[in-house]
C-alpha atoms as one frame of an Amber mdcrd trajectory, in Angstrom:
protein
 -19.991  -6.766 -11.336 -19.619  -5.312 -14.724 -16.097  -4.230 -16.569 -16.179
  -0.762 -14.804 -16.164  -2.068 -11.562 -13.882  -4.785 -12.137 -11.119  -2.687
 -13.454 -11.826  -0.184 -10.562 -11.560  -3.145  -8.344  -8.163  -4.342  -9.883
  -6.838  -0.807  -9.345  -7.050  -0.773  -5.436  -5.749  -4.156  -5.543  -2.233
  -2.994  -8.157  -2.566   0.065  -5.266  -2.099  -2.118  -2.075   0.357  -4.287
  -4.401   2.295  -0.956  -5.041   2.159   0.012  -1.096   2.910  -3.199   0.313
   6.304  -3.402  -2.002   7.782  -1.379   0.813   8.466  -4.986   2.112  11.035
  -5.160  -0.851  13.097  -1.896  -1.020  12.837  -1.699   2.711  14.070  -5.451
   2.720  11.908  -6.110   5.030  12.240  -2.875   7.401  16.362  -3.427   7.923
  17.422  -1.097   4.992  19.083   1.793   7.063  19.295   3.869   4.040  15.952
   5.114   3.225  15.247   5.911   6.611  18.560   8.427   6.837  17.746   9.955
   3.738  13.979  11.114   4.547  13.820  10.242   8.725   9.823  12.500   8.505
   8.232   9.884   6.226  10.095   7.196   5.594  10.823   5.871   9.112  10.622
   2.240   9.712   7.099   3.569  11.553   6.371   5.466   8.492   6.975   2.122
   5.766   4.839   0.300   8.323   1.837   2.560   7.928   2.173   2.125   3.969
   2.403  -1.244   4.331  -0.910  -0.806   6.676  -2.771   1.092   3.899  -1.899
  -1.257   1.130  -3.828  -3.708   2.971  -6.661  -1.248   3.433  -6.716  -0.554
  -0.082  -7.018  -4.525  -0.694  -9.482  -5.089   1.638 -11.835  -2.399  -0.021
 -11.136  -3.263  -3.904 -14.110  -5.805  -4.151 -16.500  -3.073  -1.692 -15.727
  -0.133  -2.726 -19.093   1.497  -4.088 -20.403   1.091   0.075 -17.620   3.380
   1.184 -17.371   6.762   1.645
């Protein structure tokens, strides 16, 4: 793996880092006030699907050249 790779790597992983901190300003999904002010995306069903493709993005950052 040379340094391009490796710093493309460490970006999907900061990207499922920054996707999976849902967890925190959602405090753990029982923060009522994010989803009243934007009920369309930021539903407790909408913060679990980020926290879903967080963990996609981590499970990709050391594979990522054999994906589409």
């Amino acid at each position: 793996m040379n340094t391009k790779d490796d710093t493309i790597s460490k970006g999907f992983i900061i990207a499922g880092l920054m996707n999976m901190s849902v967890l925190v300003f959602s405090k753990f999904f029982t923060n009522s006030v994010i989803p009243q002010s934007d009920p369309d995306v930021m539903s407790n069903f909408g913060l679990l699907m980020m926290l879903i493709w967080g963990l996609a993005y981590i499970s990709v950052a050391k594979t990522y050249h054999n994906n589409k």
